[in-house]
C-alpha positions as CSV (number, residue, x, y, z in Angstrom):
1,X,-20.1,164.9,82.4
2,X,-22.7,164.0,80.2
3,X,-22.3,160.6,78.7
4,X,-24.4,160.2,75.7
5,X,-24.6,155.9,75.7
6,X,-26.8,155.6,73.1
7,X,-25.3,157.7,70.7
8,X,-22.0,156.1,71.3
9,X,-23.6,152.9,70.9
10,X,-25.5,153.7,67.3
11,X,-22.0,155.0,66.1
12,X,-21.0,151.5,67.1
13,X,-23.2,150.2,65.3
14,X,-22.9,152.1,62.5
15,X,-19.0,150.9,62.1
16,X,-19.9,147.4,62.9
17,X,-18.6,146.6,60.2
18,X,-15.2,147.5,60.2
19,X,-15.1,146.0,63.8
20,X,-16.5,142.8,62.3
21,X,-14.0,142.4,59.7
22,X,-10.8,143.2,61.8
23,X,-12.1,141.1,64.4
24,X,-12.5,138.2,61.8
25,X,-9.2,138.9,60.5
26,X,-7.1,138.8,63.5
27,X,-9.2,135.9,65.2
28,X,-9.3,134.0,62.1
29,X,-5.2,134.0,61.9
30,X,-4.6,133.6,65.7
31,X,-6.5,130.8,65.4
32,X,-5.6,129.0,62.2
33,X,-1.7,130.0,64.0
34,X,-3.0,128.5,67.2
35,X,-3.6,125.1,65.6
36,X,-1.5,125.4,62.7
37,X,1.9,125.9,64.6
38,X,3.8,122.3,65.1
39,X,3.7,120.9,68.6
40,X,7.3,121.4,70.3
41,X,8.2,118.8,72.9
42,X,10.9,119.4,75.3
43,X,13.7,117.3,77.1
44,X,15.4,117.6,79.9
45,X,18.2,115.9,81.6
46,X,20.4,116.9,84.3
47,X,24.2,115.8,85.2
48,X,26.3,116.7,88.0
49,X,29.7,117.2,88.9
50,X,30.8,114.7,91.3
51,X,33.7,115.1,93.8
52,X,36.8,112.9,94.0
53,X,35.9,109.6,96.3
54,X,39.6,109.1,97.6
55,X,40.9,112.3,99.2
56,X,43.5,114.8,97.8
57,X,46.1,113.9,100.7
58,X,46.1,110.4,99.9
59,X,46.3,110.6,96.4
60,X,45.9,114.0,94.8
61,X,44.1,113.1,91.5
62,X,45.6,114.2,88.1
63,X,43.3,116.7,86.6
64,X,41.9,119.3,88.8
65,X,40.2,121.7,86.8
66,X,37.5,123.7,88.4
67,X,34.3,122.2,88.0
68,X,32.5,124.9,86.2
69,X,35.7,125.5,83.6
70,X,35.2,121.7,82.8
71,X,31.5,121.8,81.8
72,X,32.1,125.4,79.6
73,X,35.1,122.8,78.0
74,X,32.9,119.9,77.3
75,X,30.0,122.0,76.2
76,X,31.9,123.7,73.2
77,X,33.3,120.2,72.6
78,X,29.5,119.0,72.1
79,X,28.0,121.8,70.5
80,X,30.5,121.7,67.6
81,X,29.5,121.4,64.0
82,X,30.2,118.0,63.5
83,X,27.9,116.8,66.4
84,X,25.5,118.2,65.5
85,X,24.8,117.6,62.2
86,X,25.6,113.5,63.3
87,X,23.1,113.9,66.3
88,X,20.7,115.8,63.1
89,X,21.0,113.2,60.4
90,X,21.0,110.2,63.2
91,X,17.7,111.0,64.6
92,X,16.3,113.0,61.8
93,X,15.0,115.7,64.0
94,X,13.8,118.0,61.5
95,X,10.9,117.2,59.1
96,X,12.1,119.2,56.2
97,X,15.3,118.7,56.8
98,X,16.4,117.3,53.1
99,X,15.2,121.1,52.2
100,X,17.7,122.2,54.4
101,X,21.3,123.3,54.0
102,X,23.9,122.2,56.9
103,X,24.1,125.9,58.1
104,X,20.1,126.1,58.6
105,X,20.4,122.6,60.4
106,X,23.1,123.5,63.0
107,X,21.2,127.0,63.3
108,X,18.3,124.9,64.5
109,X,20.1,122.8,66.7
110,X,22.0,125.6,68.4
111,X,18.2,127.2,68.6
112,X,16.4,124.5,70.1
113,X,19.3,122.9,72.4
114,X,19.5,124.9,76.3
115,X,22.5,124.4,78.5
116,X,22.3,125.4,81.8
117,X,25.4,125.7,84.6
118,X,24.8,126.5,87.9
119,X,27.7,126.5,90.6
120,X,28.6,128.5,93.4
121,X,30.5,128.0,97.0
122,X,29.5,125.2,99.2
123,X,27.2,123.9,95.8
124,X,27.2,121.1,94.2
125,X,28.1,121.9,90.0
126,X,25.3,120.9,88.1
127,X,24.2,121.5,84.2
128,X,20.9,120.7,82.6
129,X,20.1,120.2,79.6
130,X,17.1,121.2,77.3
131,X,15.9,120.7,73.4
132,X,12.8,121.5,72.0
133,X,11.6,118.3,69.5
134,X,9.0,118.1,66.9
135,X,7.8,114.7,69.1
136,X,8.7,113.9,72.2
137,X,10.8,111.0,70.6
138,X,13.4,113.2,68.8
139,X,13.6,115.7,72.0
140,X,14.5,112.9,74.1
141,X,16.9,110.8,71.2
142,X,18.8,114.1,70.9
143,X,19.4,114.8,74.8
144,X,20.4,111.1,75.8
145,X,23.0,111.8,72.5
146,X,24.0,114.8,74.5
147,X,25.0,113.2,77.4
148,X,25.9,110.7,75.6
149,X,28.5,113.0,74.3
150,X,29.1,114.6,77.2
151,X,29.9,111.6,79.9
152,X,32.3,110.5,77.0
153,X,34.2,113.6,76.7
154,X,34.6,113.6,80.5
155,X,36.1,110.2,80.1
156,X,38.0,111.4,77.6
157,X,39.7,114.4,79.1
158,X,40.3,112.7,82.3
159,X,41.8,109.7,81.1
160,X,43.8,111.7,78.0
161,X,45.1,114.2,80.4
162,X,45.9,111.3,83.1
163,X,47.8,109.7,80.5
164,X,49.5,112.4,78.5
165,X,50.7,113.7,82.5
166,X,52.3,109.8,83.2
167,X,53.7,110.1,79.5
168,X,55.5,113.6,80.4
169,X,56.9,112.0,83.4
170,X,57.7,109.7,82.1
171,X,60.1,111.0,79.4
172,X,61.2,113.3,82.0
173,X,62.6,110.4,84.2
174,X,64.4,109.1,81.3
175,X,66.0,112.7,79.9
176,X,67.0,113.2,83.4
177,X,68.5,109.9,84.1
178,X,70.6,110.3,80.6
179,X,71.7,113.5,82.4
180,X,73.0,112.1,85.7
181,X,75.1,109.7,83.5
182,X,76.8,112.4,81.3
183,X,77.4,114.5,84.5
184,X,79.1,110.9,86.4
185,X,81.1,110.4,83.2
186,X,82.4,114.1,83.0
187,X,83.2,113.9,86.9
188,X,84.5,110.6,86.7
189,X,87.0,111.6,83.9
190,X,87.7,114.6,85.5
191,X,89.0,112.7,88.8
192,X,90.8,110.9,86.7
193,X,92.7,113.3,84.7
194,X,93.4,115.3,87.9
195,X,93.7,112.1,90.2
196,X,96.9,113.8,91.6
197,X,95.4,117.0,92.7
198,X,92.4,116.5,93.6
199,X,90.7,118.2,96.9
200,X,90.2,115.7,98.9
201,X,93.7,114.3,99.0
202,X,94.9,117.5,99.6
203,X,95.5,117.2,103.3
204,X,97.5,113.8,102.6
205,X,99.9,115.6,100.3
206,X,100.5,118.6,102.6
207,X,101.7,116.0,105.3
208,X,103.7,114.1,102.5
209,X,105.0,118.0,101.7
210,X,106.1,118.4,105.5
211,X,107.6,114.5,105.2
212,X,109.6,114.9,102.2
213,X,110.4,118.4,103.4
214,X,112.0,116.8,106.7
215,X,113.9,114.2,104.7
216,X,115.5,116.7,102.6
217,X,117.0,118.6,105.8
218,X,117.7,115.5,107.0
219,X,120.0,114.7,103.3
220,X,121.2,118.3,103.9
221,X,122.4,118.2,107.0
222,X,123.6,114.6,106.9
223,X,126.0,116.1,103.5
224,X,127.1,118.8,105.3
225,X,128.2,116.4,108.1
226,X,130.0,114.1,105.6
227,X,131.7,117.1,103.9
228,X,133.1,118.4,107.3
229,X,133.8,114.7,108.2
230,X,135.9,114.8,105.6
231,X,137.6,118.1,105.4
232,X,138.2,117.1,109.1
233,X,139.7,113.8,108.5
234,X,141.9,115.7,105.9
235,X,142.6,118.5,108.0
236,X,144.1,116.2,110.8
237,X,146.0,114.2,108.4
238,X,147.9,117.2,107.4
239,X,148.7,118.0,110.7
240,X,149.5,114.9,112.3
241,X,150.3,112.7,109.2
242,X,148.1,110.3,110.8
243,X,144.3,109.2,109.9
244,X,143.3,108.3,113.4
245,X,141.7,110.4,116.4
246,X,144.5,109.1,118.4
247,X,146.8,111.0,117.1
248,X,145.2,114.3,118.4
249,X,147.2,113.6,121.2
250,X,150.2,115.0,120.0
251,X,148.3,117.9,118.0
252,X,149.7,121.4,118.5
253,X,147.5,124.2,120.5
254,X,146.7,125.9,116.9
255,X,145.3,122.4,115.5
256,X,143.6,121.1,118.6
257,X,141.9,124.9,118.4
258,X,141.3,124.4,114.6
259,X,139.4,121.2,115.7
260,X,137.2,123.1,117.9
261,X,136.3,125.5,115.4
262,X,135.4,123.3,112.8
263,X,133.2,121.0,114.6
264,X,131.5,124.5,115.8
265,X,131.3,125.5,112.1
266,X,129.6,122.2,111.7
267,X,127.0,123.1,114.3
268,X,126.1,126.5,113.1
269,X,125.7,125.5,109.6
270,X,123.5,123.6,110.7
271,X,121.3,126.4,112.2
272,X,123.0,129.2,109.7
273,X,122.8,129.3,106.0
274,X,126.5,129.8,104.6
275,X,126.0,133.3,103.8
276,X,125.6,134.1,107.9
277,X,128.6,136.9,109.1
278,X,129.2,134.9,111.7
279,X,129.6,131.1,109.7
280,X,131.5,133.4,107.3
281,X,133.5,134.9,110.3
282,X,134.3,131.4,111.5
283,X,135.4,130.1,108.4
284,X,137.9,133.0,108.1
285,X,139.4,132.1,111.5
286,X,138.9,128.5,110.1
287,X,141.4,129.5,107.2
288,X,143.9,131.6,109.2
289,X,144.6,128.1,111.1
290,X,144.9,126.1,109.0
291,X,147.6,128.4,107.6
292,X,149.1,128.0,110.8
293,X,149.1,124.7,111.5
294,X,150.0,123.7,107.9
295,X,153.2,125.7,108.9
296,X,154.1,123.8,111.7
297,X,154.1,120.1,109.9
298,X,156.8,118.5,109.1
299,X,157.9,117.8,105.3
300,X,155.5,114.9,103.6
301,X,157.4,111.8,103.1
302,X,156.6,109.2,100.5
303,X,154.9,105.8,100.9
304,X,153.5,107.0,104.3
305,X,150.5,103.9,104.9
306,X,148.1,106.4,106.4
307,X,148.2,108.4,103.2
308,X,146.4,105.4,101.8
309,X,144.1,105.2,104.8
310,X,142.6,108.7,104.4
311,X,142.0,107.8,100.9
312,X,140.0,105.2,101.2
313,X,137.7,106.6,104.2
314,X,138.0,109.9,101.7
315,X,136.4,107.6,98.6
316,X,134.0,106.2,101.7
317,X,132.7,109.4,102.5
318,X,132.5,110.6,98.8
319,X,130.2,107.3,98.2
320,X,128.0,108.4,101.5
321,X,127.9,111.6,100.2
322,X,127.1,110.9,96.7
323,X,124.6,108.7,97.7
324,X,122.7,111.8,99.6
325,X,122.9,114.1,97.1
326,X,120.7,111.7,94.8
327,X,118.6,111.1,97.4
328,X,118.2,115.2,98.2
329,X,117.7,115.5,94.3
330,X,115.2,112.9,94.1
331,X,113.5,114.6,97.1
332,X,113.5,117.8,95.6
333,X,111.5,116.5,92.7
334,X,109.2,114.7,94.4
335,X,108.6,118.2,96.0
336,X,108.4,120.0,93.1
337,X,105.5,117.7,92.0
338,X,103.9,118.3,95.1
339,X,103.8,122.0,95.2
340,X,102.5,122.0,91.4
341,X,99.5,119.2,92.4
342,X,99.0,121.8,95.2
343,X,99.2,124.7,93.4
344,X,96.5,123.2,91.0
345,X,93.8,121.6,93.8
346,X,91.8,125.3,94.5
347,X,91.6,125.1,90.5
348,X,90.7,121.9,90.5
349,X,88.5,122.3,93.7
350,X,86.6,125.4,92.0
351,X,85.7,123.2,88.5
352,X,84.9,119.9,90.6
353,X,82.5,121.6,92.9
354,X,80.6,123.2,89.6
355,X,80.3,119.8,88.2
356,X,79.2,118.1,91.8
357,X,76.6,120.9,91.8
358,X,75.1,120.5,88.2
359,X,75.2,116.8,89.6
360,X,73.6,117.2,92.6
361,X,70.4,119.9,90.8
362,X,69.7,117.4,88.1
363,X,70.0,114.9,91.3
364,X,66.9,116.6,92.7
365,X,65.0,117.7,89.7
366,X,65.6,113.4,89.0
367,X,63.8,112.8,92.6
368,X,61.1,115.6,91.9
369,X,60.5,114.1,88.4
370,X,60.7,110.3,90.0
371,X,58.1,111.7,93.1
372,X,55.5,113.1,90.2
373,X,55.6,109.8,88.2
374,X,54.2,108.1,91.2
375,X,52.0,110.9,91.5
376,X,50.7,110.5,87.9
377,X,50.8,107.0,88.4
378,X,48.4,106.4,91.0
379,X,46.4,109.4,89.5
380,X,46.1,107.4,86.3
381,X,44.8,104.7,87.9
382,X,41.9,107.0,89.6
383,X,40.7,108.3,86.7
384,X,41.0,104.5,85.0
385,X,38.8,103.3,87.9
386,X,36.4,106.2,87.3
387,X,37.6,107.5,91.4
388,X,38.4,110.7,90.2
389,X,35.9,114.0,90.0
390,X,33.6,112.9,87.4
391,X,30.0,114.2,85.5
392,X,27.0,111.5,86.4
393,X,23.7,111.5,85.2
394,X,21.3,112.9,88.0
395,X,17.9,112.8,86.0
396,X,18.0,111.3,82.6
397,X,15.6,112.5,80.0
398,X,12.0,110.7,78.9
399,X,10.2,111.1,76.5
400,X,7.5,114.0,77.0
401,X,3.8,112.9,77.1
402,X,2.4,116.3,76.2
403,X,4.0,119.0,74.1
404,X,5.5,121.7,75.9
405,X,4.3,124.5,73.4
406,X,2.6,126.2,71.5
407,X,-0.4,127.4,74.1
408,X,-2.8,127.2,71.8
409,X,-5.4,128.7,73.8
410,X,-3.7,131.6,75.2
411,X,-2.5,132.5,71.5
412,X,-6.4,132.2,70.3
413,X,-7.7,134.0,72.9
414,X,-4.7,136.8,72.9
415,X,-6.0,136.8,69.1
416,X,-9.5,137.2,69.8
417,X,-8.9,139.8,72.8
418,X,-6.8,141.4,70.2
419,X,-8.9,141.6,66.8
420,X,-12.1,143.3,69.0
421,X,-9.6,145.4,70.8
422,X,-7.9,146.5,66.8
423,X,-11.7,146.6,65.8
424,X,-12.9,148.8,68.7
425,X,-9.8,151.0,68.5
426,X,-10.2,151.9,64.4
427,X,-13.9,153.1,65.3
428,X,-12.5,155.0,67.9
429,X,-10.1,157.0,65.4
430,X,-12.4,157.3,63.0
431,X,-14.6,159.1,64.8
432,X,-12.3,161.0,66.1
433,X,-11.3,162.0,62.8
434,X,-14.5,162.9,61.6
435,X,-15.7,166.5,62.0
436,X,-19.3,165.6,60.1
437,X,-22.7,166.6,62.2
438,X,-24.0,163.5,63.3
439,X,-26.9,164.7,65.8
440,X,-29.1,167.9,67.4
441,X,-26.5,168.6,70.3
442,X,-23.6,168.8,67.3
443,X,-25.7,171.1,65.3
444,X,-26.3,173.8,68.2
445,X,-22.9,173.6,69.2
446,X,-21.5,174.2,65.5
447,X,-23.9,176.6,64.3
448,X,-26.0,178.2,67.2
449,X,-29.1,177.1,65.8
450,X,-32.1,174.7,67.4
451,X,-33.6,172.1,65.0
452,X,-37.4,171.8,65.2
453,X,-37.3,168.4,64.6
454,X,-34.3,165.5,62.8
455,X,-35.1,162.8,60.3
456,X,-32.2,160.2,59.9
457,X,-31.4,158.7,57.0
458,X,-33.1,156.3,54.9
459,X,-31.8,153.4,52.9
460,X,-33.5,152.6,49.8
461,X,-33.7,148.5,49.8
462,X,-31.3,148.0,46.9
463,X,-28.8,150.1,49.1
464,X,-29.3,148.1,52.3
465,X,-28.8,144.9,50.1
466,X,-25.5,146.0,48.7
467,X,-24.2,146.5,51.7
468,X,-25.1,143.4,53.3
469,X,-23.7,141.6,50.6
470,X,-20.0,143.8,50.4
471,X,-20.5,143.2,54.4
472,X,-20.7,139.2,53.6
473,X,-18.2,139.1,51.0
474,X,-15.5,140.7,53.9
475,X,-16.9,138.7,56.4
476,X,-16.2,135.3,53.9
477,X,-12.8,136.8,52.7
478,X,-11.8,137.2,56.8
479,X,-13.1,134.0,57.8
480,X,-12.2,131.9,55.5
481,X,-9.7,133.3,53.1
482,X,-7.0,134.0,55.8
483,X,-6.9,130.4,57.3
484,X,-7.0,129.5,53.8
485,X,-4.0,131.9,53.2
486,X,-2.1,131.0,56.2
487,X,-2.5,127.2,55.9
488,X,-1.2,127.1,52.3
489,X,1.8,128.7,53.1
490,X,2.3,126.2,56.3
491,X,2.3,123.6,54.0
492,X,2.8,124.6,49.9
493,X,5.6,127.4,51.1
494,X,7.5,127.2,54.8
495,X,6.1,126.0,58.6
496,X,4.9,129.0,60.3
497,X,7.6,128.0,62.9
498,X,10.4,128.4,60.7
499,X,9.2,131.5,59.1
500,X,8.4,132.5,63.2
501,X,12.0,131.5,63.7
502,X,13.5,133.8,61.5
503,X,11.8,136.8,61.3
504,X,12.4,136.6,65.7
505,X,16.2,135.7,64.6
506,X,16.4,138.8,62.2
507,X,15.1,140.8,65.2
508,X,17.4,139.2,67.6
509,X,14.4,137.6,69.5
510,X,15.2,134.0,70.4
511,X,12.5,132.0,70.7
C-alpha cells in the first residue's frame, strides 16, 4: 500500500481550520465546565447493627426484628418529606435554594444522599451513609442529622414497641382476670342452686339411698309384724276368750294349727310380696280355720275383763303401727328426693364440667398472659437500659478537606482529547465526501490522461487576508465567546450542575 503522507498532510492543512475551530470549541467548554462546575464534597458515616448483650435464654428481648428489615424501616422513616426539607432549611444546603420549590429540594436531597446495607450470614449488619455537599460543612451537617435521625428512631422503635408489648399485657392480665371472676361467680351460683345434686356428693347420697332404703324395709316389715301381732292376738282371743299365750294350752288341734300357719304367713311375707300363690295359698288355708275354729267357741258372754285387755294391747299396737306408717311415709319422701337429686347429678355433672373447663382455659391463657408480662417486663427494661440489639455509630462523619468531585482535569483533558478527535474526524468526512481532483495520481486514475506538469493555486493577498481574518474571528468566537456563553448561564440563568442534574434525570442517568 502506498501511503501518500504528505498529501494527506497538505489536506490537513488545508482544513486546519475547521480542526482549529472545533478543537477550540469543545476545549474551550470542557474547560470553562471543568472550572465552572461547583465543588461537591462528600460525607460518610457508618453505623452498625449491634447484637443483644444479655442472651436470649436469659431474657429474650422484646423486639426481634431481623436486622436488615430494621435498617430498610428506619431508612424510609428518615428519608421522608418532612426530614428532609428540616435537615434542608436547618443547614441551608443548597445555594439557590430560596429559588427553589419544596419538590426540587427534596429531589436534591434524595439525589445527593447514598444509603448503603450490607448483611449476610455469619456478618455483622452494617449501613453507610453518603451525601454529596456544596462544602464539606453542609455534607458533614447533613450526615451527623442523619444519624442523628437514625439512632433516635432506633430508640424510638425499640422503646415504643417495648412499651406498647408491656401495655398489651398488660390489659390482657386485667381482661383475663375479670374473666376468671365471672366464670367463679357463674360456678359458684351454680353449686349453689344445685347444692343438692351436685357430682361430688353423689356417692354420699347413693349410700344415704341404700340407708333410707333399709329403714323403709325395716318400717315394712316391722308393720307387717304388728298387723299379724294383732290379727294374732285377736285370732286367739276368739278362740280361747282369753288375751294371754297361756291360754294356748287349752287351744283345740284346728287353732293350735291356725297358729302355726299364721306365724308361717308372717315369715313368708316377709320374703313374698302379697300377690305370691303360695302367701295367697296360705292365707286361704288361713281363712278355712279360722272358719273352723270360730265354730268350735263357745257363745261370747258380756263384761268378759279380757275383752278389755285385747283392746287396749289392740289400741297399743295400732299406736306402734301408726307410728311406722309415718315413719315409712316420711322415708318414702326423703327417697323420692333422692332419686330426683340423682336423676339430676349427670345433668348437672355435664353443665358443671363445661363451666370448670371455660375456667380452667381462661385459667391458662391467665398464666400464659401473666408469664409474657414478665417477659415484656424485663424486656422493657433491656431496651430502657439500651441492652437490647441496637444501631451505634462505627465511623462518624468529618468534614471533607478536599472535594470529592468534579475531576477537573480528567474532564479538560477528555475535552481536549475530544475537540482534536471531533476536529480530525470532520476532515476525515469531508474528504471522503469530496469527489474533486486534488493531484496528478487522481487525474490519471479519473481520466487516463498524464499531466506534463501541475501548478497549485494561487491566492491573491486580499484573499489570503480575508481568510486569515474569518479564520481569527472563529478562532475569537470559540475561545472566548463559549466560556463567555457558558459562564453567563452558570451564573445569570441555572448552575451547570443543576442543569447537569436534570437533563441526566430526564434520561434516567443518576449522577
Amino acid at each position: 500500500m502506498n501511503l501518500d503522507l504528505s498529501f494527506y498532510f497538505a489536506v490537513f492543512l488545508r482544513r486546519l481550520h475547521y480542526f482549529v475551530i472545533i478543537f477550540a470549541l469543545v476545549s474551550a467548554g470542557s474547560i470553562a465546565a471543568a472550572f465552572l462546575l461547583p465543588a461537591v464534597y462528600t460525607a460518610n458515616s457508618v453505623l452498625i447493627v449491634e447484637s443483644s448483650q444479655i442472651p436470649g435464654p436469659l431474657a429474650a428481648p422484646t423486639v426481634q426484628a431481623q436486622a436488615l428489615e430494621k435498617l430498610q424501616t428506619i431508612e424510609n422513616r428518615l428519608m421522608t418529606r418532612a426530614n428532609l426539607l428540616e435537615i434542608a432549611q436547618k443547614l441551608k444546603v443548597f445555594r439557590d435554594m430560596p429559588k427553589m420549590s419544596p419538590d426540587d429540594i427534596v429531589r436534591g436531597m434524595r439525589q445527593n444522599t447514598r444509603i448503603g446495607k450490607n448483611a449476610g450470614r455469619g456478618a455483622a449488619t452494617i449501613m453507610t451513609i453518603a451525601f454529596d455537599g456544596e462544602t464539606g460543612r453542609i455534607a458533614a451537617g447533613v450526615v451527623n442529622e442523619y444519624v442523628t435521625l437514625i439512632l433516635n428512631a432506633d430508640v424510638e422503635i425499640r422503646t415504643g414497641r417495648a412499651e406498647d408489648t408491656l401495655e398489651f399485657f398488660n390489659q390482657e392480665v386485667k381482661r383475663l382476670s375479670g374473666e376468671i371472676d365471672i366464670m367463679s361467680e357463674k360456678i359458684l351460683d351454680f353449686q349453689n342452686k344445685n347444692a343438692d345434686a351436685l357430682p361430688n356428693t353423689l356417692n354420699f347420697r347413693l349410700s344415704q339411698q341404700t340407708l333410707l332404703q333399709d329403714r323403709l324395709a325395716t318400717a315394712e316389715r316391722d308393720i307387717a309384724t304388728l298387723k299379724d301381732q294383732k290379727a294374732r292376738m285377736i285370732a286367739i282371743f276368739n278362740s280361747t276368750g282369753q288375751v294371754n299365750a297361756a291360754a294356748t294350752a287349752n287351744q283345740t288341734p284346728e287353732a293350735r294349727q291356725l297358729d302355726q300357719l299364721r306365724q308361717q304367713l308372717n315369715g313368708m311375707l316377709a320374703v313374698f310380696t302379697p300377690e305370691n300363690p303360695k302367701v295367697k295359698m296360705l292365707q286361704l288355708q288361713i281363712a278355712q280355720l279360722e272358719e273352723v275354729v270360730k265354730a268350735q267357741l263357745p257363745p261370747d258372754t258380756t263384761g268378759n275383763p279380757a275383752a278389755t285387755m285385747l283392746d287396749v294391747q289392740i289400741a297399743d299396737l295400732d299406736t306402734r303401727i301408726q307410728i311406722l306408717e309415718e315413719q315409712r311415709l316420711q322415708l318414702i319422701d326423703q327417697l323420692a328426693v333422692l332419686k330426683d337429686s340423682i336423676d339430676r347429678t349427670p345433668a348437672n355433672q355435664v353443665a358443671l364440667d363445661a363451666l370448670n373447663r371455660d375456667y380452667a382455659n381462661i385459667q391458662q391463657q391467665y398464666n400464659t398472659a401473666v408469664a409474657r408480662q414478665a417477659q415484656a417486663a424485663a424486656g422493657e427494661q433491656i431496651e430502657i437500659r439500651s441492652k437490647g440489639e441496637r444501631i451505634s455509630v462505627v465511623d462518624a462523619a468529618t468534614v471533607p478537606d478536599r472535594p470529592s468531585s468534579p475531576n477537573r482535569i480528567l474532564i479538560a483533558g477528555g475535552g481536549i482529547f475530544s475537540g482534536a478527535a471531533l476536529g480530525i474526524g470532520v476532515i476525515i468526512l469531508l474528504e471522503l465526501l469530496n469527489r474533486a481532483v486534488r493531484r496528478p495520481k487522481d487525474l490519471i486514475k479519473t481520466f487516463g490522461i498524464t499531466p506534463i506538469a501541475t501548478i497549485p493555486y494561487m491566492r491573491t493577498p486580499s484573499e489570503t487576508m480575508m481568510r486569515r481574518s474569518g479564520f481569527a474571528a472563529l478562532l475569537l468566537v470559540a475561545v472566548v465567546g463559549i466560556p463567555a456563553i457558558i459562564y453567563a448561564v452558570h451564573v445569570y440563568y441555572l448552575p451547570l450542575d443543576i442543569i447537569v442534574g436534570k437533563v441526566a434525570a430526564k434520561f434516567g442517568i443518576r449522577l
